[in-house]
N, CA, C, O and CB atoms as a CASP TS submission, in Angstrom:
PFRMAT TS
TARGET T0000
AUTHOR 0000-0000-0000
METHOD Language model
MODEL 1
PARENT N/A
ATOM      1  N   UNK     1      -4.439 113.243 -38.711  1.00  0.00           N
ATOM      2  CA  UNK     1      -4.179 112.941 -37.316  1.00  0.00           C
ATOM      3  C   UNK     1      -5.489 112.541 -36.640  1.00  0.00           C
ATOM      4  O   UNK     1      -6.500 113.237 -36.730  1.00  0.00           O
ATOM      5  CB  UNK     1      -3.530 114.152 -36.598  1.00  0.00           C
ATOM      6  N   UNK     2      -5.431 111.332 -35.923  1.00  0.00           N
ATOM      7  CA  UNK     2      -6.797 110.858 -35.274  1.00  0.00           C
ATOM      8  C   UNK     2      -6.775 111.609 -33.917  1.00  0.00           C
ATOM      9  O   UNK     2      -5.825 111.706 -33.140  1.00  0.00           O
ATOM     10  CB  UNK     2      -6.927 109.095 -35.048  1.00  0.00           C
ATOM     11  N   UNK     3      -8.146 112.167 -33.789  1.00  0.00           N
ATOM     12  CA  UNK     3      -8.619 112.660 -32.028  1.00  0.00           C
ATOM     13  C   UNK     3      -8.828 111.468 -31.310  1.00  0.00           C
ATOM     14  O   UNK     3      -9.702 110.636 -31.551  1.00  0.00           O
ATOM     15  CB  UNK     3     -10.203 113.602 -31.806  1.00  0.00           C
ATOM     16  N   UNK     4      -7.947 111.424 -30.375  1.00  0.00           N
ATOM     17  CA  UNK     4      -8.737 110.822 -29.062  1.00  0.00           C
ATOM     18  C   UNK     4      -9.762 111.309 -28.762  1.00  0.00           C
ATOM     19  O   UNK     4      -9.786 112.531 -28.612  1.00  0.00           O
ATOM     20  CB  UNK     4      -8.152 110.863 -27.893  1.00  0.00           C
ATOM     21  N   UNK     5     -10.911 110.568 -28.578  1.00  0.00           N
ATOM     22  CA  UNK     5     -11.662 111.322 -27.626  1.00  0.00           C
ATOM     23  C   UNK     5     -12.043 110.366 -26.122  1.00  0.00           C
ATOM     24  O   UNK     5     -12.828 110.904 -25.341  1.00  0.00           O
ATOM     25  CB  UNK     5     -13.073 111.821 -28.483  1.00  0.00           C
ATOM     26  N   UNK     6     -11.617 109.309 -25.841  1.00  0.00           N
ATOM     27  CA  UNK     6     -11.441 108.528 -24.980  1.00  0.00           C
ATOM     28  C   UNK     6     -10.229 107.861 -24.265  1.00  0.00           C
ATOM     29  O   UNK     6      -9.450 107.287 -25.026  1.00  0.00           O
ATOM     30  CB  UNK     6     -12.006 107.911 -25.359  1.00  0.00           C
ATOM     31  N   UNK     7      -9.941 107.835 -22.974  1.00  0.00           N
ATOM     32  CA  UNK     7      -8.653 107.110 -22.716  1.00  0.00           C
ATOM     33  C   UNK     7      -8.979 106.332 -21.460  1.00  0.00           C
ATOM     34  O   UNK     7      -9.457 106.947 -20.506  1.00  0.00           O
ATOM     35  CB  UNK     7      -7.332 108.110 -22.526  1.00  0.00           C
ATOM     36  N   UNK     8      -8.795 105.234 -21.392  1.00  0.00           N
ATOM     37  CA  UNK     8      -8.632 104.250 -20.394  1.00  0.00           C
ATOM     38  C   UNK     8      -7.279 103.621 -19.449  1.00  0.00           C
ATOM     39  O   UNK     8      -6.456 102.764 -19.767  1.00  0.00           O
ATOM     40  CB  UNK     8      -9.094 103.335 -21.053  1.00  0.00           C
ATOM     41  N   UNK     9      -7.347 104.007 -18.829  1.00  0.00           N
ATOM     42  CA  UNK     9      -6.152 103.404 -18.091  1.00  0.00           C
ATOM     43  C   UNK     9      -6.496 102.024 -16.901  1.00  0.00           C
ATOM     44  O   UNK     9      -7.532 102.015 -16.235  1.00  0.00           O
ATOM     45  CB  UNK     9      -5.460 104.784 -17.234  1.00  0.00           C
ATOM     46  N   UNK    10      -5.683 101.180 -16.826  1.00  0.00           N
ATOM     47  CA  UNK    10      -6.012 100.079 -15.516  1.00  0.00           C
ATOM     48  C   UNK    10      -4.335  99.771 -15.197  1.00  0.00           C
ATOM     49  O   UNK    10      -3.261  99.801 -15.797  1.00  0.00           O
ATOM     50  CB  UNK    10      -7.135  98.278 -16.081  1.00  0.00           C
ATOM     51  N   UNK    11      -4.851  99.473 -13.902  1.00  0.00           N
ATOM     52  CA  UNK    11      -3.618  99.583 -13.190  1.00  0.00           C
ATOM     53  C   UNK    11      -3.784  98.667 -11.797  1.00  0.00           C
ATOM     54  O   UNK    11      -4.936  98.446 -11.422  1.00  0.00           O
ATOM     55  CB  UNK    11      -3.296 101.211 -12.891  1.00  0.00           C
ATOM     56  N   UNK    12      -2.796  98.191 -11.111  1.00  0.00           N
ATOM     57  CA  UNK    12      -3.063  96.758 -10.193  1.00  0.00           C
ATOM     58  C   UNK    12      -2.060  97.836  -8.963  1.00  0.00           C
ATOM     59  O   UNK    12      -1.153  98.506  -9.457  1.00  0.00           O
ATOM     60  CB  UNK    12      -2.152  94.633 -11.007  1.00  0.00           C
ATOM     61  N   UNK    13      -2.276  97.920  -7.573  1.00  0.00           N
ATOM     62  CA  UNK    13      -1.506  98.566  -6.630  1.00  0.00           C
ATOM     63  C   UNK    13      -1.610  97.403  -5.496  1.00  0.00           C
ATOM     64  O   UNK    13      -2.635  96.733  -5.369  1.00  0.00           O
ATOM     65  CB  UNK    13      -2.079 100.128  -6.225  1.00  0.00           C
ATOM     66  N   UNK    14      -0.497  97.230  -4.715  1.00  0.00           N
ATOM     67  CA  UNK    14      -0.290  96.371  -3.608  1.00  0.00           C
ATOM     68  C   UNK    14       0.302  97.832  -2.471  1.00  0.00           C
ATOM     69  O   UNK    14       1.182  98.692  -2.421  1.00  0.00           O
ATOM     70  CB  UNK    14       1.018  94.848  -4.067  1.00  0.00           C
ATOM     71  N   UNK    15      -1.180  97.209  -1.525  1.00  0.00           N
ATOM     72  CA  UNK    15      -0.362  98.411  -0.546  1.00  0.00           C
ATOM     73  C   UNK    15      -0.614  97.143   0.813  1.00  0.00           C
ATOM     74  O   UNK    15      -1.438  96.248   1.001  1.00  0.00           O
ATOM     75  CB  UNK    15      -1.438 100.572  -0.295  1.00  0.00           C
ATOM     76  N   UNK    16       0.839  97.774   1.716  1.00  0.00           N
ATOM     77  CA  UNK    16       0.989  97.626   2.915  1.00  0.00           C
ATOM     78  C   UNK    16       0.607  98.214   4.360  1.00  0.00           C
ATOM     79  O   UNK    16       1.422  99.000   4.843  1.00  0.00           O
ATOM     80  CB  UNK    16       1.818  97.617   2.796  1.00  0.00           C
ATOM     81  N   UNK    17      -0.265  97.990   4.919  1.00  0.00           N
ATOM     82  CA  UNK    17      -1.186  99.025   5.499  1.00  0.00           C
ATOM     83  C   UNK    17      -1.089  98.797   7.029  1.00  0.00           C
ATOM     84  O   UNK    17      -0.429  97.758   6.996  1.00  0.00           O
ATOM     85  CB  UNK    17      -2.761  98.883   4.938  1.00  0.00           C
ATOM     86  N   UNK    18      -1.227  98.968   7.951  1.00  0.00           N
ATOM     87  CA  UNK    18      -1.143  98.903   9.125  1.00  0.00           C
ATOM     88  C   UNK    18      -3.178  99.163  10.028  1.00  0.00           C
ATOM     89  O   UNK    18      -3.997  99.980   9.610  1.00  0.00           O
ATOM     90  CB  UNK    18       0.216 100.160   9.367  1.00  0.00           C
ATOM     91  N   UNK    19      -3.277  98.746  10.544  1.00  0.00           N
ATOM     92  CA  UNK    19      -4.558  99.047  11.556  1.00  0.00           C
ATOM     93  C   UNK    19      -3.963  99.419  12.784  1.00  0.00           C
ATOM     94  O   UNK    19      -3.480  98.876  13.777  1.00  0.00           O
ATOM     95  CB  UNK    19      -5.605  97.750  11.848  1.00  0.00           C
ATOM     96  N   UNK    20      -4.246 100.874  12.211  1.00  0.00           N
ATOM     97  CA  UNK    20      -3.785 101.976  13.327  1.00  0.00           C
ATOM     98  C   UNK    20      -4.824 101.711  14.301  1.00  0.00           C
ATOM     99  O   UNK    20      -4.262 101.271  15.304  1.00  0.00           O
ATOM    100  CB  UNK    20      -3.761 103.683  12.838  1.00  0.00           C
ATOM    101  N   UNK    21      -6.475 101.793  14.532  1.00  0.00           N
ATOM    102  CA  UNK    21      -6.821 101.868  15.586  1.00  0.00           C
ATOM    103  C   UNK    21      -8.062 100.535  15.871  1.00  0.00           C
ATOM    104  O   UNK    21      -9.053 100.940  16.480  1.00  0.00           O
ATOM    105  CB  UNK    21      -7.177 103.335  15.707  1.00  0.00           C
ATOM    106  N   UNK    22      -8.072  99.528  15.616  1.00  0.00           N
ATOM    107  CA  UNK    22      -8.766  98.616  16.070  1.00  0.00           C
ATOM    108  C   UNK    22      -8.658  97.912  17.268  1.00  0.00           C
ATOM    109  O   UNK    22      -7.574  97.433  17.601  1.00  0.00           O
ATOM    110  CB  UNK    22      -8.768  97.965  15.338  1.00  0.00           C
ATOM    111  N   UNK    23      -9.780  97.780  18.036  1.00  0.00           N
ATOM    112  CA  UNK    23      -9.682  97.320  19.361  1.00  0.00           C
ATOM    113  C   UNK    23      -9.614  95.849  19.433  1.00  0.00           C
ATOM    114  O   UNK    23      -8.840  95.129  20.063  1.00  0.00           O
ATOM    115  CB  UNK    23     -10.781  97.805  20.141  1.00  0.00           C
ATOM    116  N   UNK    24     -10.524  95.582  18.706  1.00  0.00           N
ATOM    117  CA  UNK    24     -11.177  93.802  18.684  1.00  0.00           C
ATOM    118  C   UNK    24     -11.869  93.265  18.175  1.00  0.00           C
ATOM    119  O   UNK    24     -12.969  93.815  18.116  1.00  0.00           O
ATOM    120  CB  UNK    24     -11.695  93.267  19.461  1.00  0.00           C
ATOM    121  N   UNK    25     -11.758  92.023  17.545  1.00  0.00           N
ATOM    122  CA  UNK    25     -13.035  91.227  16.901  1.00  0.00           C
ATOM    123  C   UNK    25     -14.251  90.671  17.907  1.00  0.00           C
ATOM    124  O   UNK    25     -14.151  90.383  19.099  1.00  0.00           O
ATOM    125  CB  UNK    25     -12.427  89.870  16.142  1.00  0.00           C
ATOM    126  N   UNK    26     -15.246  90.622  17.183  1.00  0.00           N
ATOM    127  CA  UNK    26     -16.273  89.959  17.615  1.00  0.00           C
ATOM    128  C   UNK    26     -16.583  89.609  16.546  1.00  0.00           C
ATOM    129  O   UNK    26     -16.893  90.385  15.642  1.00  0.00           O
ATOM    130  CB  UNK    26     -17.191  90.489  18.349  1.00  0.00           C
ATOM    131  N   UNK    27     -16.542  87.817  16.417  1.00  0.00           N
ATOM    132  CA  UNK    27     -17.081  87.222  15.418  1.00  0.00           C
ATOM    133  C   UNK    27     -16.330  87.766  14.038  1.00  0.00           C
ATOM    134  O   UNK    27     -15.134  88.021  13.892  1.00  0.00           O
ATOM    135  CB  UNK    27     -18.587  87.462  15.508  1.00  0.00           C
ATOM    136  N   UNK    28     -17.160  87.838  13.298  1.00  0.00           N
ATOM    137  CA  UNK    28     -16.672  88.347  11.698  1.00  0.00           C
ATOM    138  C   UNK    28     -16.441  89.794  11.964  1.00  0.00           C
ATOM    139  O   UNK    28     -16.047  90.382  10.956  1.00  0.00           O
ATOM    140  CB  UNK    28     -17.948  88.145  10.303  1.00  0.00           C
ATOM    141  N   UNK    29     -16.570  90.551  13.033  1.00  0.00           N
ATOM    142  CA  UNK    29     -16.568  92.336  13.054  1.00  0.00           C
ATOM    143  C   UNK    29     -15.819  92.803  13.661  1.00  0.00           C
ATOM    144  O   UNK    29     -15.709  92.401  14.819  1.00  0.00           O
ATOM    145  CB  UNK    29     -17.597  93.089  13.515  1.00  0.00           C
ATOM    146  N   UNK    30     -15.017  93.785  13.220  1.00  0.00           N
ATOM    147  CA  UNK    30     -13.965  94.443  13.843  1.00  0.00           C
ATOM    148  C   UNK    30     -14.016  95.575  15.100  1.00  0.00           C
ATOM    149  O   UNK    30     -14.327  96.639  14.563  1.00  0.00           O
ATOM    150  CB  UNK    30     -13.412  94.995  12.803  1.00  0.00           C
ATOM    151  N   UNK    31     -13.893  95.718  16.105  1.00  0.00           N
ATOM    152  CA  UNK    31     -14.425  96.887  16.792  1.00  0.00           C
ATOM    153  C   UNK    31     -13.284  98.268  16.599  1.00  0.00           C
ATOM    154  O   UNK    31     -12.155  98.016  17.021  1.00  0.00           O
ATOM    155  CB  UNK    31     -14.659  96.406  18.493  1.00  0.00           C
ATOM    156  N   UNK    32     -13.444  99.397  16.125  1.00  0.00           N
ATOM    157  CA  UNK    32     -12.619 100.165  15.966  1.00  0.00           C
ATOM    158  C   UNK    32     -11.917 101.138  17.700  1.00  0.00           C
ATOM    159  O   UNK    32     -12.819 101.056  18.534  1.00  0.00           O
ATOM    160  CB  UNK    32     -13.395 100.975  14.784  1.00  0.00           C
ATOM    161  N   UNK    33     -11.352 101.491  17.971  1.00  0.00           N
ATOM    162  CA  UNK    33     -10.981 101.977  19.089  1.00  0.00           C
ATOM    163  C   UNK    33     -11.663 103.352  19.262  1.00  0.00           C
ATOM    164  O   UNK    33     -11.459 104.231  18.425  1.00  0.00           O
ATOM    165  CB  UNK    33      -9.554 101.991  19.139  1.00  0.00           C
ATOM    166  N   UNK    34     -12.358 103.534  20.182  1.00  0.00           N
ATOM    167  CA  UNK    34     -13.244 105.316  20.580  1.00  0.00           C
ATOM    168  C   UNK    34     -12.906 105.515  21.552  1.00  0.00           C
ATOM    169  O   UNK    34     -12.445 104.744  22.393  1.00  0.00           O
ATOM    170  CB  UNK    34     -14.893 105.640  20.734  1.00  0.00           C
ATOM    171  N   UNK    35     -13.143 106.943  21.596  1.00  0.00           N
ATOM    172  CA  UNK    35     -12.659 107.994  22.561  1.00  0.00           C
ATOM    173  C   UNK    35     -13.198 109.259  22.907  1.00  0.00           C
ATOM    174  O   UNK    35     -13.294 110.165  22.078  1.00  0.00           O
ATOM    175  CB  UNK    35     -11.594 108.308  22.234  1.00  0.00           C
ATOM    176  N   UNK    36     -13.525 109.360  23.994  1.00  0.00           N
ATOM    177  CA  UNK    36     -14.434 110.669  23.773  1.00  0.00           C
ATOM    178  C   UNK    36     -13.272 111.959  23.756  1.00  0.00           C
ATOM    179  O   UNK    36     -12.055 111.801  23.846  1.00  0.00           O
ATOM    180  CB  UNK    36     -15.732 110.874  25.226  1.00  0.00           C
ATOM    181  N   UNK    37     -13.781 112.881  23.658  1.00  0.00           N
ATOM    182  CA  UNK    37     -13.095 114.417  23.311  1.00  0.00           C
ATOM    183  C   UNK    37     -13.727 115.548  23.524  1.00  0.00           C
ATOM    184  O   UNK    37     -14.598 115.718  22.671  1.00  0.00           O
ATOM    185  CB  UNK    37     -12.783 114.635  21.981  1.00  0.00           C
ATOM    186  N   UNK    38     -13.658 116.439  24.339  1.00  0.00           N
ATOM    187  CA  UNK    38     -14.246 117.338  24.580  1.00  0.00           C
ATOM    188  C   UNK    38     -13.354 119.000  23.798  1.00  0.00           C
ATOM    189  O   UNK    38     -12.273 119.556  23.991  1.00  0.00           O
ATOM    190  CB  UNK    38     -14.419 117.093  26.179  1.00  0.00           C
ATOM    191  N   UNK    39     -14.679 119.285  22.809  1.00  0.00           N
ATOM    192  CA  UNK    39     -14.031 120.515  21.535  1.00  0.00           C
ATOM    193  C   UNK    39     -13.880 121.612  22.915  1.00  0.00           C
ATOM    194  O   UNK    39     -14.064 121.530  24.129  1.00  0.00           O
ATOM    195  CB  UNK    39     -15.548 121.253  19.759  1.00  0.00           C
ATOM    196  N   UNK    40     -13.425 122.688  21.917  1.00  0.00           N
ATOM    197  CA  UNK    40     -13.214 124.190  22.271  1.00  0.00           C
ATOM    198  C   UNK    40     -14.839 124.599  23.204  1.00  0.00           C
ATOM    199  O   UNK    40     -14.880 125.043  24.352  1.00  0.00           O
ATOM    200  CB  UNK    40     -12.947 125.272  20.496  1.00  0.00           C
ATOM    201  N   UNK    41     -15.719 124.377  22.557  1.00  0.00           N
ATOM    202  CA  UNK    41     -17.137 125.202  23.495  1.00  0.00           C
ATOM    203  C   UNK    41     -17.707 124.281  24.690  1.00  0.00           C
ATOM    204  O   UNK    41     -18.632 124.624  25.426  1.00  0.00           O
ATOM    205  CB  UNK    41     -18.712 125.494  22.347  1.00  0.00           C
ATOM    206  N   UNK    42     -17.089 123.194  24.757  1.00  0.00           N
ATOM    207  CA  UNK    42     -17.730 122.016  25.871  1.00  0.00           C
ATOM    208  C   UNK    42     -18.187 120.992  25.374  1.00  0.00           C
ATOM    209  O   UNK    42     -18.245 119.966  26.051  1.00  0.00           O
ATOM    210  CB  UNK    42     -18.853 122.383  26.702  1.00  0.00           C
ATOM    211  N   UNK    43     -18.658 121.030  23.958  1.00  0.00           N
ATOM    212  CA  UNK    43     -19.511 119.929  23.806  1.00  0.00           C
ATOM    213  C   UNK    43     -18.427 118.253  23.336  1.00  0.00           C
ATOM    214  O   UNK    43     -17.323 118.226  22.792  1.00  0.00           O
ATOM    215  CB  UNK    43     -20.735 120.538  22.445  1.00  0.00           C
ATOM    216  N   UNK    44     -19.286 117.071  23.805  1.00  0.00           N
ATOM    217  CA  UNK    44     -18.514 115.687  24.099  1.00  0.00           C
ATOM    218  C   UNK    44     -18.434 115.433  22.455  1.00  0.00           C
ATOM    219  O   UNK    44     -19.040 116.019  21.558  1.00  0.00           O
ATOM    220  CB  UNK    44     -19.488 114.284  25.204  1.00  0.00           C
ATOM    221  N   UNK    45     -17.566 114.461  22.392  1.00  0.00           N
ATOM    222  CA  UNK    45     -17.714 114.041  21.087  1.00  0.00           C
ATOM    223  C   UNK    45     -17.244 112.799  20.550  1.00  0.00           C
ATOM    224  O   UNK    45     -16.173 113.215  20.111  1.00  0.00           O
ATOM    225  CB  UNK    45     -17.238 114.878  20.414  1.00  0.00           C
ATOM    226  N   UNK    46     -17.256 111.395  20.218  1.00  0.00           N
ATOM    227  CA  UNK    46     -16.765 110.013  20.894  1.00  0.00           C
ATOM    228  C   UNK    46     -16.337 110.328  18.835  1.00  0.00           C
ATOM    229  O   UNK    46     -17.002 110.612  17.839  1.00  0.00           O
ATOM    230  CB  UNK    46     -18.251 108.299  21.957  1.00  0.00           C
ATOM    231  N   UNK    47     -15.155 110.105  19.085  1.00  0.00           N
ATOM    232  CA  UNK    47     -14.062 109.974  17.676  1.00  0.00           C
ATOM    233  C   UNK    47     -13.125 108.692  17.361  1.00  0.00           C
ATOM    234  O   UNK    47     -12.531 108.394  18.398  1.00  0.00           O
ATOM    235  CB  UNK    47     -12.918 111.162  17.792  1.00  0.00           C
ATOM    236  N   UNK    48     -12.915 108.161  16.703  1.00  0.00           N
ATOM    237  CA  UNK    48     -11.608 107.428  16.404  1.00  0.00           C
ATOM    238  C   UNK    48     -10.126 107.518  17.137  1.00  0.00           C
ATOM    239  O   UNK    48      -9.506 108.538  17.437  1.00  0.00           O
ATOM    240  CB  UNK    48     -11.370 107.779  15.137  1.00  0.00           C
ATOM    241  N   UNK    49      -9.949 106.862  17.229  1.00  0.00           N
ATOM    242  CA  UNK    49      -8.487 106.809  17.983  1.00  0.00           C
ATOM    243  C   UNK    49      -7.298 105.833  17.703  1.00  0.00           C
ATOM    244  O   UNK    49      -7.432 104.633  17.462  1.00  0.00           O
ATOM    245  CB  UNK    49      -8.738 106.546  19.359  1.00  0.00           C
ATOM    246  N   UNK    50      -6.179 106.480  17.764  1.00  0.00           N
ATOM    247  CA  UNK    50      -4.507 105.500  17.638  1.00  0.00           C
ATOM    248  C   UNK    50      -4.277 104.879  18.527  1.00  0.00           C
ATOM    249  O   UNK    50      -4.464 105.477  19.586  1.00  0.00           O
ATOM    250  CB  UNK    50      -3.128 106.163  17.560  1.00  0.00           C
ATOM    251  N   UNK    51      -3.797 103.487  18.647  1.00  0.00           N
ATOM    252  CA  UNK    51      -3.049 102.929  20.503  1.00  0.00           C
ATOM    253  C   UNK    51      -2.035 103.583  20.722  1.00  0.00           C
ATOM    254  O   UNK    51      -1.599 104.399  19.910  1.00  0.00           O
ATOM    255  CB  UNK    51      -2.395 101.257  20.825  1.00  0.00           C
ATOM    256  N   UNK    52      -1.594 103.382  21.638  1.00  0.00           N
ATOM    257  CA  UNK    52      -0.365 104.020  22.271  1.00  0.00           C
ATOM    258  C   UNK    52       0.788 103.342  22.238  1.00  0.00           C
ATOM    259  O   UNK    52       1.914 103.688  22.594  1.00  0.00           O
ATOM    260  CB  UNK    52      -0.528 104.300  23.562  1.00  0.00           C
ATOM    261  N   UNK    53       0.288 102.068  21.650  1.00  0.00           N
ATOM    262  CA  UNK    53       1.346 100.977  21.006  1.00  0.00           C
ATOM    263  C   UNK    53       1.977 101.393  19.188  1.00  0.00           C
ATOM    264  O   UNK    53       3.103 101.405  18.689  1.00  0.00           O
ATOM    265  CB  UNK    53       0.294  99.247  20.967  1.00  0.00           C
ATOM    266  N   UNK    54       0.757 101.648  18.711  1.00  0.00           N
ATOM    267  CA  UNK    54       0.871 102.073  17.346  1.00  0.00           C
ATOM    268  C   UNK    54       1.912 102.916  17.443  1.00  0.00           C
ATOM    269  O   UNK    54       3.017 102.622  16.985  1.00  0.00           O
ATOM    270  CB  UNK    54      -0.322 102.694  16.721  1.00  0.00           C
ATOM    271  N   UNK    55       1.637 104.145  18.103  1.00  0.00           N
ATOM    272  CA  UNK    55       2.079 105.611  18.070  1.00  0.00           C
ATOM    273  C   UNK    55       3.940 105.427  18.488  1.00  0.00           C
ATOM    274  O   UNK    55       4.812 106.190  18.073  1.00  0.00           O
ATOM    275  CB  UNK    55       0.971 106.686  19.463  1.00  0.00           C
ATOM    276  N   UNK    56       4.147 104.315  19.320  1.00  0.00           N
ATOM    277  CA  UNK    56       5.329 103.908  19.670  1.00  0.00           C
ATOM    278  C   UNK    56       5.819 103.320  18.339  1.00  0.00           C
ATOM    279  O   UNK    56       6.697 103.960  17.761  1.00  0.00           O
ATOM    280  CB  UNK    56       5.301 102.979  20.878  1.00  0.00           C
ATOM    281  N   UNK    57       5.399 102.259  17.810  1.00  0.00           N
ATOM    282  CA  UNK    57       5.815 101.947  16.422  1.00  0.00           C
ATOM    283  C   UNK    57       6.184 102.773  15.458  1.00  0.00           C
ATOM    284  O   UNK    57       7.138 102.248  14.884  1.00  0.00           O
ATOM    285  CB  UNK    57       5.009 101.389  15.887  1.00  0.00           C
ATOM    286  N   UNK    58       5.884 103.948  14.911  1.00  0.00           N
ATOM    287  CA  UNK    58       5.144 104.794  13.833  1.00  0.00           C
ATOM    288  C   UNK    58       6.380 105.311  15.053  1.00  0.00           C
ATOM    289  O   UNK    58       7.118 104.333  14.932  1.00  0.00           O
ATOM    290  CB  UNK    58       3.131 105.245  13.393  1.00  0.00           C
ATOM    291  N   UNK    59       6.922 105.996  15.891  1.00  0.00           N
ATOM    292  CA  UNK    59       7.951 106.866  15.876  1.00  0.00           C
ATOM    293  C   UNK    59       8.972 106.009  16.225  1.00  0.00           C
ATOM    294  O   UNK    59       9.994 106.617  16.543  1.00  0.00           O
ATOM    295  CB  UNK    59       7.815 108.041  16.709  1.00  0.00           C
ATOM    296  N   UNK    60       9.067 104.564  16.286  1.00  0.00           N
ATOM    297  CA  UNK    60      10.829 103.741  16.258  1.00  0.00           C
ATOM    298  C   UNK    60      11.044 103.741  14.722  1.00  0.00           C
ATOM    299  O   UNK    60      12.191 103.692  14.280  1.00  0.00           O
ATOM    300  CB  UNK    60      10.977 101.701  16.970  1.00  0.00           C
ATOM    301  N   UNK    61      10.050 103.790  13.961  1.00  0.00           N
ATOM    302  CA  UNK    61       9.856 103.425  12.483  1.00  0.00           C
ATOM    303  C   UNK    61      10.575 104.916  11.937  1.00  0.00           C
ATOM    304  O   UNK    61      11.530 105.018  11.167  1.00  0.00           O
ATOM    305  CB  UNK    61       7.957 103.092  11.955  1.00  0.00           C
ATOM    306  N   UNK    62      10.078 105.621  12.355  1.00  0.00           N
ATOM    307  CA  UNK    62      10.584 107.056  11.841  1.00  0.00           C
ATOM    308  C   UNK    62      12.436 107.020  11.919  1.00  0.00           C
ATOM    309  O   UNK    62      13.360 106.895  11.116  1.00  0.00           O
ATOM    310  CB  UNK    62       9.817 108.467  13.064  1.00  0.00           C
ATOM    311  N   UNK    63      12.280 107.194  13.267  1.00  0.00           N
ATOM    312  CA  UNK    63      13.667 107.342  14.083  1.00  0.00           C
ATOM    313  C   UNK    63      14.961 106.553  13.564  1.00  0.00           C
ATOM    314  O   UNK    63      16.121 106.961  13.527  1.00  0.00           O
ATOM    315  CB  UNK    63      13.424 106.819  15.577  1.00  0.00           C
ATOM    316  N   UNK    64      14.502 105.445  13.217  1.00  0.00           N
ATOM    317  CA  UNK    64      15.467 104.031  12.021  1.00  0.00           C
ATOM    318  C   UNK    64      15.317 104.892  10.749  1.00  0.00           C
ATOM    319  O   UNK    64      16.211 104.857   9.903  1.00  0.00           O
ATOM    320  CB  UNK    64      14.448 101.942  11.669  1.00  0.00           C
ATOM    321  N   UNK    65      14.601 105.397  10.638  1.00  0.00           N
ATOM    322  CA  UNK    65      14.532 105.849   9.010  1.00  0.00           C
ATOM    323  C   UNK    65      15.817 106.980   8.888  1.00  0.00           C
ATOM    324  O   UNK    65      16.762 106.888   8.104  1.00  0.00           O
ATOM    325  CB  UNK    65      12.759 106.718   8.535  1.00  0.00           C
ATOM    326  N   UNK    66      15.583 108.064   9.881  1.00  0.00           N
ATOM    327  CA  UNK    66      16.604 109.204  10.015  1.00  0.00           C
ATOM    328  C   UNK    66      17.836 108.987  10.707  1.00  0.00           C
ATOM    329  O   UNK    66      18.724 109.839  10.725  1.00  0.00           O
ATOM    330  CB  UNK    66      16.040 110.284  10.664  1.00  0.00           C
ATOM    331  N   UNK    67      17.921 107.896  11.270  1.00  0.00           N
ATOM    332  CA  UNK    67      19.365 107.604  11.322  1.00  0.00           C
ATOM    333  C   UNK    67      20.363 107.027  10.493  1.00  0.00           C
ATOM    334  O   UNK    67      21.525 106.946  10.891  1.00  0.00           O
ATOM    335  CB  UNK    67      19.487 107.022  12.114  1.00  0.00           C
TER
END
């Protein structure tokens, strides 16, 4: 009986993706959408963020699904 002692796998994936939070191009660059946030002890904190358009999508999308 021969040991493996090596295994290779390759594999090709097509995904469908959405840009949950981008604001705008400039030129060749994307601007992502920020937001500031203030944690539990006070301190500011400028994070990533969803539109409020997305967030409407992403729950009609749901809502069609469970009906």
């Amino acid at each position: 009986m021969t040991t493996i002692f090596n295994l290779s796998i390759s594999a090709k994936a097509t995904l469908n993706l959405h840009s949950l939070n981008n604001e705008g191009g400039e030129g060749n660059q994307t601007q992502t959408r920020m937001v500031n946030i203030v944690d539990e002890t006070g301190r500011l904190h400028n994070v990533n963020a969803i539109s409020g358009d997305m967030l409407k999508h992403m729950q009609a999308e749901h809502l069609y699904r469970i009906s």
